[in-house]
C-alpha positions as CSV (number, residue, x, y, z in Angstrom):
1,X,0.0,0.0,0.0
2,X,3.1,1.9,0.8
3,X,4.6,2.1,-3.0
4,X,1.3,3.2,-4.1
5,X,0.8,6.3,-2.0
6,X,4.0,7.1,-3.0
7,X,4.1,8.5,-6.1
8,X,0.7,10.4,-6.2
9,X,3.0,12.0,-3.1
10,X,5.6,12.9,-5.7
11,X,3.7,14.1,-8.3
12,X,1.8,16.5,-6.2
13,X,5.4,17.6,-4.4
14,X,6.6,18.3,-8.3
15,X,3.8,19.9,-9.2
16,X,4.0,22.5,-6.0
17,X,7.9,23.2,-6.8
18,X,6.9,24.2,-10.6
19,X,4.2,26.7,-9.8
20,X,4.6,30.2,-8.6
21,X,3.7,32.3,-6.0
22,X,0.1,32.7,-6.9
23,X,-0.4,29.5,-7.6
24,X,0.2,29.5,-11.3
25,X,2.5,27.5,-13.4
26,X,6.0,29.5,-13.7
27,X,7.2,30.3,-16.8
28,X,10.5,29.3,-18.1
29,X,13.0,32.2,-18.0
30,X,13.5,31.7,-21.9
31,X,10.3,31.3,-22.5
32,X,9.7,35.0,-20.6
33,X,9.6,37.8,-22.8
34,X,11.5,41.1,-21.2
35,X,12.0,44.6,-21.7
36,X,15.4,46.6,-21.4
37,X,13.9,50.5,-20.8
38,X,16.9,52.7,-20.5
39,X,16.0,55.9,-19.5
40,X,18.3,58.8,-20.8
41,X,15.9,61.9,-19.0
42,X,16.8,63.6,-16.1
43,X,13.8,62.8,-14.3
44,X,12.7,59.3,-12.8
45,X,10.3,57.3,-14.5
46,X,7.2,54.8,-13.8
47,X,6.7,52.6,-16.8
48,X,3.3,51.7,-18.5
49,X,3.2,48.8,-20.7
50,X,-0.3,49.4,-23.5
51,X,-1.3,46.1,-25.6
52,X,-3.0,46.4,-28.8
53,X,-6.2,45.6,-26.7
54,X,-6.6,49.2,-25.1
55,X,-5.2,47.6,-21.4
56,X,-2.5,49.4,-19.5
57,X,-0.7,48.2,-16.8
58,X,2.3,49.6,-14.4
59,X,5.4,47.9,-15.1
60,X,7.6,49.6,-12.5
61,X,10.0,52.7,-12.0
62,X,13.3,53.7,-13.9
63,X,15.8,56.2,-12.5
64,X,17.2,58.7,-14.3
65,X,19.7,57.8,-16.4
66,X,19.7,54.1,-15.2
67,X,18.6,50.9,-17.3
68,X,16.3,48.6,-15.8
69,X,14.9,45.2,-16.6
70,X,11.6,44.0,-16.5
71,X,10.2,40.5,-16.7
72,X,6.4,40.7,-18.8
73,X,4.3,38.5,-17.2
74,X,2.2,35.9,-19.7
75,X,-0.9,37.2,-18.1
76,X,0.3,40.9,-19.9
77,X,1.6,39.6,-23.4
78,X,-0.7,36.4,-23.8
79,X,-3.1,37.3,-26.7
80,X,-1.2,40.6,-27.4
81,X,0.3,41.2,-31.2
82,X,2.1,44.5,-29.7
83,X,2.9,46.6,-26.7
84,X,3.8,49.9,-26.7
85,X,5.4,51.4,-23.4
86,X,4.8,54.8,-21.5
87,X,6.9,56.9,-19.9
88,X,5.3,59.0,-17.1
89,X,7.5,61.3,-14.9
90,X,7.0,61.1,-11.0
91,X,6.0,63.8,-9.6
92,X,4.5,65.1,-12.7
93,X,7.9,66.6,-13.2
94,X,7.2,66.5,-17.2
95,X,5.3,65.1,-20.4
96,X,4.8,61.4,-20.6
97,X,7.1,59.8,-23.3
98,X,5.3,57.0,-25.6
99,X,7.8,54.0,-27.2
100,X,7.0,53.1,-31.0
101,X,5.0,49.7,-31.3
102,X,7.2,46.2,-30.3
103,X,5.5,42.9,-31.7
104,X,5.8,40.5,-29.1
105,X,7.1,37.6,-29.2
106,X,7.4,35.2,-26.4
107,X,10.7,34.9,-24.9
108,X,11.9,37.9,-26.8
109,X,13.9,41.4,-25.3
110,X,12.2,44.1,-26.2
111,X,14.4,47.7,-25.6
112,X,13.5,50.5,-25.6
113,X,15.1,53.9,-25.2
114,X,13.6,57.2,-23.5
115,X,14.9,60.2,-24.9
116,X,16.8,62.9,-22.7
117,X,13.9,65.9,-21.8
């Protein structure tokens, strides 16, 4: 009875170490797509990410002339054809800088470069 308890008992202890956080199934780091943002203004930056769909969603902050990396979650680019990132200085310091359109691709690097201000 032993040996067959046993390997439902694995299964279930693999299945736990491959999903995330939340519960989810993790994706594969080359499977993940990313974005490089370096941003060349003099102000800091919180990043938007826009799909094709009309959604927008905070990616996170860049400092001022710093590049940062960000990991886009499949929940963000599943069903997207292209993103389009937004630039939006803290403190209202500025004007918002929009990127050009990416097509995404999963387990791509998308960059993208914010121009001085």
């Amino acid at each position: 009875m032993f040996k067959i308890l046993r390997a439902p008992a694995l299964l279930l202890a693999l299945t736990a170490a491959c999903r995330g956080s939340q519960g989810t199934v993790a994706t594969p780091p080359s499977e993940q797509t990313r974005a490089r943002i370096e941003n060349r203004a003099s102000v800091d930056m919180d990043i938007y990410v826009r799909r094709n769909d009309g959604r927008t969603n905070r990616l996170g902050f860049v400092t001022a002339g710093e590049v940062t990396y960000f990991a886009l979650p499949p929940t963000l680019t599943a069903g997207a054809t292209w993103v389009r990132f937004e630039g939006r200085p803290v403190r209202n310091s500025g004007p918002a800088v929009l990127s050009e359109i990416f097509p995404v691709k999963m387990g791509d690097e998308i960059s993208w470069s914010i121009p001085p201000q």
